[in-house]
DRENPA-531564 format. One record per residue (C-alpha): residue in three letters; x, y, z. Coordinates in nm, 3 decimals, decimal comma. Example, Ala and Ser with C-alpha at 12.3 -4.5 7.8 and 13.67 -1.06 7.14 Angstrom:
BEGIN
<r residuo="ALA" X="1,230" Y="-0,450" Z="0,780"/>
<r residuo="SER" X="1,367" Y="-0,106" Z="0,714"/>
# end
This chain:
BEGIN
<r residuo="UNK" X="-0,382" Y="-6,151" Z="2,201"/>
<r residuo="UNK" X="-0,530" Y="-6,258" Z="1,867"/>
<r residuo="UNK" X="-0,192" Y="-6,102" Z="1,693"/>
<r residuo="UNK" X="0,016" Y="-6,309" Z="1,953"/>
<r residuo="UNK" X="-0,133" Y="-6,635" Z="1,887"/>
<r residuo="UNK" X="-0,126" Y="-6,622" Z="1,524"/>
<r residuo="UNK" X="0,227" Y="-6,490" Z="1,539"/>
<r residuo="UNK" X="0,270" Y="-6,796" Z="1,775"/>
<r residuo="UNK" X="0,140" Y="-7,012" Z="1,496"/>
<r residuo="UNK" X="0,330" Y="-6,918" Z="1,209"/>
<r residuo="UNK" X="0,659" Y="-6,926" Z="1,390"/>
<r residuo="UNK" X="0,560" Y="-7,273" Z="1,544"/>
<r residuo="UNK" X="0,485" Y="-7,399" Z="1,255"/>
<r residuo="UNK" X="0,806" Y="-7,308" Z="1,100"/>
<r residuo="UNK" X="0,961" Y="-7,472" Z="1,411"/>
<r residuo="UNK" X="0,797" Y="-7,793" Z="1,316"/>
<r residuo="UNK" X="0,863" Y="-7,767" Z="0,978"/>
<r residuo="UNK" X="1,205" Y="-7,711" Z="1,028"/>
<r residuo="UNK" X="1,238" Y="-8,005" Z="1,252"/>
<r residuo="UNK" X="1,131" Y="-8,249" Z="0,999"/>
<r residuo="UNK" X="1,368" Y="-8,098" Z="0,697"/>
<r residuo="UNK" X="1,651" Y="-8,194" Z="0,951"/>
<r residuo="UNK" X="1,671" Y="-8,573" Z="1,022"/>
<r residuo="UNK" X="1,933" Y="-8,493" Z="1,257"/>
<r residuo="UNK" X="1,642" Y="-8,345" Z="1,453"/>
<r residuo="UNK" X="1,423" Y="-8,586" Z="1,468"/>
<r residuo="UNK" X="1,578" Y="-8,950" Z="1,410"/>
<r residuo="UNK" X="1,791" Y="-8,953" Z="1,725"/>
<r residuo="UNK" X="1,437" Y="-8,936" Z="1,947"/>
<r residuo="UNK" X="1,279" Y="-9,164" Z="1,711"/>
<r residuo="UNK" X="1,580" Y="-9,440" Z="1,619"/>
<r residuo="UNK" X="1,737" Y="-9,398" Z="2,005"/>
<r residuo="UNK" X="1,449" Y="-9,490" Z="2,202"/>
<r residuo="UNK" X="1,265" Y="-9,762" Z="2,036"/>
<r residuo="UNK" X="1,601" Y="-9,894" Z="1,999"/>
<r residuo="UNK" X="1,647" Y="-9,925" Z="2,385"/>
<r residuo="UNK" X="1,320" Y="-10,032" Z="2,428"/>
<r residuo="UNK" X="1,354" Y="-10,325" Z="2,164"/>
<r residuo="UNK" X="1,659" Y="-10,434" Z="2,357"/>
<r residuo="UNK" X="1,502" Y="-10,403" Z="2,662"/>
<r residuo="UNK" X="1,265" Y="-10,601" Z="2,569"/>
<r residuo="UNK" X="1,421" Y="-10,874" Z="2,441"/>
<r residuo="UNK" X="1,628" Y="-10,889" Z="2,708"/>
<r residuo="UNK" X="1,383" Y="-10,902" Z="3,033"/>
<r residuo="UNK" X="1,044" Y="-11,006" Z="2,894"/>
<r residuo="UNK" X="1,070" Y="-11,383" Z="2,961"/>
<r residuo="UNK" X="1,239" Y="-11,326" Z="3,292"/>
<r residuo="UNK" X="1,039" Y="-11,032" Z="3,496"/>
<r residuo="UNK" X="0,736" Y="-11,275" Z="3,588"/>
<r residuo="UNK" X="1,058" Y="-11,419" Z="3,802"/>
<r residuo="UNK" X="1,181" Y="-11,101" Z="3,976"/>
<r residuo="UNK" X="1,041" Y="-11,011" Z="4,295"/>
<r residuo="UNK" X="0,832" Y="-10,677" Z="4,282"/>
<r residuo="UNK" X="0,796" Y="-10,675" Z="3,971"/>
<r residuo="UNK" X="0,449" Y="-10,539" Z="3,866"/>
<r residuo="UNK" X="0,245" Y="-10,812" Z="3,715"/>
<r residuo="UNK" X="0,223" Y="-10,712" Z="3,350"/>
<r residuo="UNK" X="0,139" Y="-10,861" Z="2,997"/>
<r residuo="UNK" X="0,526" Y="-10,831" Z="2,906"/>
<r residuo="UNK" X="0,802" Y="-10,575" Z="2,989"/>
<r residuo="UNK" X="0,667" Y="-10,367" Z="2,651"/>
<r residuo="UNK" X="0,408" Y="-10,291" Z="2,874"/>
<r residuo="UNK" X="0,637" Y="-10,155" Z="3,150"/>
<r residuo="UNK" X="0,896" Y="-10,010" Z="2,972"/>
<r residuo="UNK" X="0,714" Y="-9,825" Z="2,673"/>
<r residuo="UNK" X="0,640" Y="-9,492" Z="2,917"/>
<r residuo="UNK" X="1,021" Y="-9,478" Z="2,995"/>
<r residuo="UNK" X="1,036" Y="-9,466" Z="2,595"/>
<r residuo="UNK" X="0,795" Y="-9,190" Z="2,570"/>
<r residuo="UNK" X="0,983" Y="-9,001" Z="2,839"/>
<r residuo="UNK" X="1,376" Y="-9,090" Z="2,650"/>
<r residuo="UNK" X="1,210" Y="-8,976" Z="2,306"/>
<r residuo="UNK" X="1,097" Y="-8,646" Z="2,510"/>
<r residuo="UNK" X="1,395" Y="-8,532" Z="2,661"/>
<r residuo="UNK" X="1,616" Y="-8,603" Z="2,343"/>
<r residuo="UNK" X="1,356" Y="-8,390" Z="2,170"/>
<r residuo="UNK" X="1,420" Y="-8,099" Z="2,408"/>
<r residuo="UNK" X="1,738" Y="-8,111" Z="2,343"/>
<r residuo="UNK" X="1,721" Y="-8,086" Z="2,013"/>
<r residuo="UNK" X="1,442" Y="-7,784" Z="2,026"/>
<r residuo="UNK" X="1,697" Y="-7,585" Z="2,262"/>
<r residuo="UNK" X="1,971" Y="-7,658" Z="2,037"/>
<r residuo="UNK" X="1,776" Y="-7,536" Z="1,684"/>
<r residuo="UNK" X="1,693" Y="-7,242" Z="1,918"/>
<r residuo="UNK" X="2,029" Y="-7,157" Z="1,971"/>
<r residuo="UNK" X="2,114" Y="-7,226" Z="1,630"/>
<r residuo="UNK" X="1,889" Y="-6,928" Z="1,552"/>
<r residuo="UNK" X="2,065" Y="-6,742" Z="1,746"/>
<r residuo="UNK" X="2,358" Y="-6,804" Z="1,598"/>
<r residuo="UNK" X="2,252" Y="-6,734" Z="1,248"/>
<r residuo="UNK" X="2,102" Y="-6,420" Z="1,324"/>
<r residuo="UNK" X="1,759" Y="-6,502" Z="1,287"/>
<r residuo="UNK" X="1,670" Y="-6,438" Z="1,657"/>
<r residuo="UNK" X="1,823" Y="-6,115" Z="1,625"/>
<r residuo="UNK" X="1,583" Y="-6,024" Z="1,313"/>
<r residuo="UNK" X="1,242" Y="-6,143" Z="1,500"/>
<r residuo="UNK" X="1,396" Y="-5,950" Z="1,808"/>
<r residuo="UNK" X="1,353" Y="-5,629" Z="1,543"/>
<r residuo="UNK" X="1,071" Y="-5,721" Z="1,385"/>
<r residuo="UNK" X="0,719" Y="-5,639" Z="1,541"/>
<r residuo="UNK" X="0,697" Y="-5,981" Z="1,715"/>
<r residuo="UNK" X="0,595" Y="-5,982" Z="2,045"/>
<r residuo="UNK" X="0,864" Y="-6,102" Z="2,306"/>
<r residuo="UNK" X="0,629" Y="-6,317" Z="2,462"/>
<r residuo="UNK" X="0,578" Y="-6,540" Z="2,088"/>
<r residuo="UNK" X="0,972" Y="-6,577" Z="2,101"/>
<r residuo="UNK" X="0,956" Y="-6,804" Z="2,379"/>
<r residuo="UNK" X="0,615" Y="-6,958" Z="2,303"/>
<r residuo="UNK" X="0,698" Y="-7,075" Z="1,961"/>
<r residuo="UNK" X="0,872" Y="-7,321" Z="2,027"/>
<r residuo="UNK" X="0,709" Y="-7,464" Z="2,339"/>
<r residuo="UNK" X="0,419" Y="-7,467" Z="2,084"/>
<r residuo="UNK" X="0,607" Y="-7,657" Z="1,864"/>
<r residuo="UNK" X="0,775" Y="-7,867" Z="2,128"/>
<r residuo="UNK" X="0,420" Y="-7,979" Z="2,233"/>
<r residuo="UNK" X="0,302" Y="-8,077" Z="1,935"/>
<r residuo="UNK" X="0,607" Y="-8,295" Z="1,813"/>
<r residuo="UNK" X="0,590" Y="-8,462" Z="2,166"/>
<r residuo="UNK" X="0,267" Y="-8,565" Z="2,158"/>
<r residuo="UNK" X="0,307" Y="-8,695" Z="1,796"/>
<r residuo="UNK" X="0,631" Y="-8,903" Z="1,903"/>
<r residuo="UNK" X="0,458" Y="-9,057" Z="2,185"/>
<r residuo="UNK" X="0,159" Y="-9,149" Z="1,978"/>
<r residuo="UNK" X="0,396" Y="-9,299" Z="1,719"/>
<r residuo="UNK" X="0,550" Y="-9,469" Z="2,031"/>
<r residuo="UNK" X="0,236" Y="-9,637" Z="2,191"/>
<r residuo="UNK" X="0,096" Y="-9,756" Z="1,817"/>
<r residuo="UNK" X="0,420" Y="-9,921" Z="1,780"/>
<r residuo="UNK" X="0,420" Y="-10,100" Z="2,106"/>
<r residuo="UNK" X="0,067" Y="-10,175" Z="2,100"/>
<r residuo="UNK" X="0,136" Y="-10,310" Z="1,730"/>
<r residuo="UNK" X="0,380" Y="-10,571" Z="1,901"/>
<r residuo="UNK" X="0,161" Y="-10,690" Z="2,181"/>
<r residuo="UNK" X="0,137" Y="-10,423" Z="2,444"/>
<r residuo="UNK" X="-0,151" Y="-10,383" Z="2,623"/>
<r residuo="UNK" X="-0,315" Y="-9,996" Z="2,747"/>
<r residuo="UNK" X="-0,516" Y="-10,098" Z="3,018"/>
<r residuo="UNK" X="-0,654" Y="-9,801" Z="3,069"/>
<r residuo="UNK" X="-0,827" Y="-9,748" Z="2,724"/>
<r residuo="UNK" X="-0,873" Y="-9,436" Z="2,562"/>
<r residuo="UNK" X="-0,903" Y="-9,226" Z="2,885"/>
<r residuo="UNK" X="-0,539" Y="-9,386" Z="2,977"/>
<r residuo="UNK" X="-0,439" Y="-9,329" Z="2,619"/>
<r residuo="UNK" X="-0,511" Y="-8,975" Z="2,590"/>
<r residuo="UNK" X="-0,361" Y="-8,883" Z="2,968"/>
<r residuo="UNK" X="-0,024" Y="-8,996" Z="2,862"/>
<r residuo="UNK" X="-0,012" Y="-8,859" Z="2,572"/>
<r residuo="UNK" X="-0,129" Y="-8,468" Z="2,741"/>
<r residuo="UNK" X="0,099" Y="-8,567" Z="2,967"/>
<r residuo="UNK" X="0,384" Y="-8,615" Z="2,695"/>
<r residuo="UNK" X="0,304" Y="-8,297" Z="2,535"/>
<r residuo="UNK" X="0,293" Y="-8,092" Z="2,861"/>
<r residuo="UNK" X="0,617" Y="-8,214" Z="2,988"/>
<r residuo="UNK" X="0,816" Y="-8,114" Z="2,630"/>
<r residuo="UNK" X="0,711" Y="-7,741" Z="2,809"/>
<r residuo="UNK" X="0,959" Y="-7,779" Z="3,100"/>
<r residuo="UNK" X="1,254" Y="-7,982" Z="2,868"/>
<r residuo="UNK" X="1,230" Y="-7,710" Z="2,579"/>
<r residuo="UNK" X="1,227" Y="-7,423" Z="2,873"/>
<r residuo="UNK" X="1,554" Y="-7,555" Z="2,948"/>
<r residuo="UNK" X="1,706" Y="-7,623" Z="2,641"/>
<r residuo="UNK" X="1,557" Y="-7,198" Z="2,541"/>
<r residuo="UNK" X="1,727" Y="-7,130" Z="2,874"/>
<r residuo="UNK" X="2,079" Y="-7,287" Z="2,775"/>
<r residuo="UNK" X="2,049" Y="-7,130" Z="2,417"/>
<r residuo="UNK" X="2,001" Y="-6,794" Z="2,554"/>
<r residuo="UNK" X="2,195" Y="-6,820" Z="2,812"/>
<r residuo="UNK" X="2,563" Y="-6,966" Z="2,570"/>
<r residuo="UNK" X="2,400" Y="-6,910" Z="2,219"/>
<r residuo="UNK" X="2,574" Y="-7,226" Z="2,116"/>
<r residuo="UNK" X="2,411" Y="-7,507" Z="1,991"/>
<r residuo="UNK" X="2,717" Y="-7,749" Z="2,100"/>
<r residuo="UNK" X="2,662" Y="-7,624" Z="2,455"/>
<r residuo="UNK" X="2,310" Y="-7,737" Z="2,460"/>
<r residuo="UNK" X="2,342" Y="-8,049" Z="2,303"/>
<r residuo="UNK" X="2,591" Y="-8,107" Z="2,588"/>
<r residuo="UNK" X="2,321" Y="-8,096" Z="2,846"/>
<r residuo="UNK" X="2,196" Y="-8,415" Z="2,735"/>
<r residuo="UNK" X="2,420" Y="-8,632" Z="2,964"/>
<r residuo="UNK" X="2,244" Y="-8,455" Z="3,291"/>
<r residuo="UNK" X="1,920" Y="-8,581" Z="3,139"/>
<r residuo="UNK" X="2,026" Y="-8,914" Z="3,029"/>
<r residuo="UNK" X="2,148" Y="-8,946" Z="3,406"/>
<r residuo="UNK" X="1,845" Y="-8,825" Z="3,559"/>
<r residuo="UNK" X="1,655" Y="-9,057" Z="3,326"/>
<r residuo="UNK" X="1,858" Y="-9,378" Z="3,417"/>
<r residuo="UNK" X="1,900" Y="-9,303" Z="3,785"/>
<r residuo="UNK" X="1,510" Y="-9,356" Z="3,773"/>
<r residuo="UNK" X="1,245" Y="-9,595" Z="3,742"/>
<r residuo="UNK" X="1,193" Y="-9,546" Z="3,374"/>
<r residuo="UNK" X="1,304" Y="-9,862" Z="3,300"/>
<r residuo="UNK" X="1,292" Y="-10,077" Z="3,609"/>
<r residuo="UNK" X="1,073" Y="-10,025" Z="3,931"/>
<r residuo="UNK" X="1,189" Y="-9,890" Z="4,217"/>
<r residuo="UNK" X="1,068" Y="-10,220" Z="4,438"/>
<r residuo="UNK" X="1,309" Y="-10,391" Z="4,274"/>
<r residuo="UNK" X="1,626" Y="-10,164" Z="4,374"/>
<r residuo="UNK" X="1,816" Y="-10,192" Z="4,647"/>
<r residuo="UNK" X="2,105" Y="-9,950" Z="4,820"/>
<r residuo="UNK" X="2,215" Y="-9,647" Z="4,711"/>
<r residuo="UNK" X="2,065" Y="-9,640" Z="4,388"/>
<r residuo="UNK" X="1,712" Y="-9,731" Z="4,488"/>
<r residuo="UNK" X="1,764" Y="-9,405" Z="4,746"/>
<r residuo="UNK" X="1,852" Y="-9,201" Z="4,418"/>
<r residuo="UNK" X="1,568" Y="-9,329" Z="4,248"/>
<r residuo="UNK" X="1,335" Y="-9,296" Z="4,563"/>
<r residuo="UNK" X="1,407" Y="-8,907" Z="4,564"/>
<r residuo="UNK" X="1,436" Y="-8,827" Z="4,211"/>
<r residuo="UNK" X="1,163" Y="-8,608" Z="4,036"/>
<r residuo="UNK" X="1,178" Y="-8,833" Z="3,729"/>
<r residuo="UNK" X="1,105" Y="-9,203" Z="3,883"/>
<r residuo="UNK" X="0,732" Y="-9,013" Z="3,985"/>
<r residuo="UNK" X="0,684" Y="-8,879" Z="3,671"/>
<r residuo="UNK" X="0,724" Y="-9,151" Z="3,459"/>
<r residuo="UNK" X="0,545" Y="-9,373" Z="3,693"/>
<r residuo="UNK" X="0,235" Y="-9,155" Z="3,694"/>
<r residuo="UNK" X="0,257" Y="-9,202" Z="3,332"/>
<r residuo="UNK" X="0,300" Y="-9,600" Z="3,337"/>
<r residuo="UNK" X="0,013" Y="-9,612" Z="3,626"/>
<r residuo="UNK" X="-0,230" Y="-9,548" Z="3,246"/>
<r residuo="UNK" X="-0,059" Y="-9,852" Z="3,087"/>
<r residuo="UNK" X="-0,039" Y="-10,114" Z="3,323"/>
<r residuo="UNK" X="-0,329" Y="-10,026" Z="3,588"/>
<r residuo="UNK" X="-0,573" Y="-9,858" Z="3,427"/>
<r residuo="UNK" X="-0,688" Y="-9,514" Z="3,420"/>
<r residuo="UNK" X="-0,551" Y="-9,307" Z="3,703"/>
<r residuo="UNK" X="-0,638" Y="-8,984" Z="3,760"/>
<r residuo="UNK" X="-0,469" Y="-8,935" Z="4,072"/>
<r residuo="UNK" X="-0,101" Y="-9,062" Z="3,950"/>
<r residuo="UNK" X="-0,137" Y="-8,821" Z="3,665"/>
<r residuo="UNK" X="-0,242" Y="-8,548" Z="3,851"/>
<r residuo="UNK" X="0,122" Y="-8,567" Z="4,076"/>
<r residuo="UNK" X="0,284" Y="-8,621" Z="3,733"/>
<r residuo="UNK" X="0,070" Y="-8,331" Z="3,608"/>
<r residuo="UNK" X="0,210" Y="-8,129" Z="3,921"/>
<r residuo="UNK" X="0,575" Y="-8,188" Z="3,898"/>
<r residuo="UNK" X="0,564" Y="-8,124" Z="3,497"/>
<r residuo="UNK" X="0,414" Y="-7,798" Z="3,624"/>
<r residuo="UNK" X="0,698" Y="-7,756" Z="3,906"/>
<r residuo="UNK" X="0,960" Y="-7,792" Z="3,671"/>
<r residuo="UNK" X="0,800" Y="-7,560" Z="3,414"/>
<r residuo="UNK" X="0,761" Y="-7,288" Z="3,621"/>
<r residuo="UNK" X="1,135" Y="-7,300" Z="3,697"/>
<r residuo="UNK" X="1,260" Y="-7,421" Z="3,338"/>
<r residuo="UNK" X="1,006" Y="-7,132" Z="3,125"/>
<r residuo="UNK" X="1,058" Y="-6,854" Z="3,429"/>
<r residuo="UNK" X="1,420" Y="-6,863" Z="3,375"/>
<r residuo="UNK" X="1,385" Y="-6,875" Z="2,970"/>
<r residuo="UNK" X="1,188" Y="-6,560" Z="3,034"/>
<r residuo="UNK" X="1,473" Y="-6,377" Z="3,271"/>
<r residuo="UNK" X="1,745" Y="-6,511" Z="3,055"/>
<r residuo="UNK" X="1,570" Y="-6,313" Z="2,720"/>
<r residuo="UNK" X="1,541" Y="-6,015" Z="2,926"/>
<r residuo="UNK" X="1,913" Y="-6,011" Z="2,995"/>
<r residuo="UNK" X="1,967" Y="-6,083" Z="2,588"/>
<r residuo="UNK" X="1,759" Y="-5,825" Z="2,492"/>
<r residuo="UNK" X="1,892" Y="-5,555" Z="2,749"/>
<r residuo="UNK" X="2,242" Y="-5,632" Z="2,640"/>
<r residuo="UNK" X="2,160" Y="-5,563" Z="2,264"/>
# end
């Protein structure tokens, strides 16, 4: 166990290392997201006091800054599937696959890593918005829970990114995936509620995974601390993770059998 984590660490730290020599990596979940969410802004914060069932808030920063947590996530997934794959493509996979590295620390790595450059982004995320006026209503408590919760949910993202890489070895094909997650993002209430939708969307929204998720994390910003709404956002990270990390771990079974 010992060997595994420190194994664990020195591969995840090259993963974060390696993240940050590429900006590439890391400016697309940075620039992309507080982009949308200064546009956003601008665009519905004098107007949502107006708009029936719409959550009373200090400004739409308020509403809207958990939706950028969760686009900064999800492009970050992407990206840690992709640099996966890209080791698998340069060989390097291959030479920790002969090496005495424990199968288990070639997955883990970079979940590892995927945690900790979450959590960072969506710190870096909530300083900004609270720099420009937006308010955390449920203090520290709030603070920290969306932030674990950031972290945890780059588990189930990066599983399926690892899962794609394994599965093509192709960077390109990962990176690909990223329209099903934009979609699944948009057809949500990351950046809108769901009182305010009508028809079919609003039934898409009602029944997908993501609109729960992201509002569990909101509940910490504009209600206060809320144990309860992160525990169901808790549960469906977990859900997903168990599907997304289980199938990494049957998909690098396959790879290694067929080597």
């Amino acid at each position: 166990m010992t060997l595994a984590l420190r194994q664990t660490w020195a591969l995840g730290r090259r993963a974060v290392a390696g993240t940050f020599r590429f900006p590439q990596a890391w400016f697309p979940s940075l620039f992309f997201p507080l982009l949308l969410m200064a546009i956003f802004t601008a665009s519905f914060d004098r107007g949502i006091a107006l708009i029936p069932g719409f959550p009373k808030v200090n400004g739409y920063l308020d509403f809207g800054i958990s939706g950028t947590v969760l686009q900064g996530v999800l492009i970050g997934g992407v990206s840690s599937g992709a640099f996966f794959a890209g080791d698998i493509e340069r060989g390097f996979f291959d030479r920790l696959v002969t090496s005495p590295v424990s199968r288990v620390v070639l997955l883990t790595n970079r979940l590892v890593a995927g945690i900790v450059l979450a959590a960072a982004q969506a710190t870096l995320f909530v300083a900004i918005g609270l720099a420009f006026g937006a308010r955390m209503e449920g203090g520290v408590a709030g603070f920290v829970t969306l932030i674990a919760l950031a972290g945890l949910l780059a588990v189930p993202i990066g599983g399926l990114g690892i899962l794609l890489a394994l599965r093509t070895g192709s960077a390109e094909a990962v990176q690909g995936s990223f329209p099903l997650f934009f979609a699944l993002m948009f057809f949500s209430s990351a950046f809108f509620p769901r009182e305010t939708m009508t028809g079919w969307f609003k039934a898409v929204a009602d029944v997908n995974p993501i609109s729960h998720l992201v509002e569990g994390m909101r509940a910490q910003v504009i209600e206060g601390f809320r144990p309860g709404a992160a525990a169901l956002s808790l549960a469906i990270i977990a859900g997903f993770s168990v599907l997304t990390v289980g199938g990494s771990a049957v998909a690098l079974r396959r790879r290694l059998g067929a080597m």
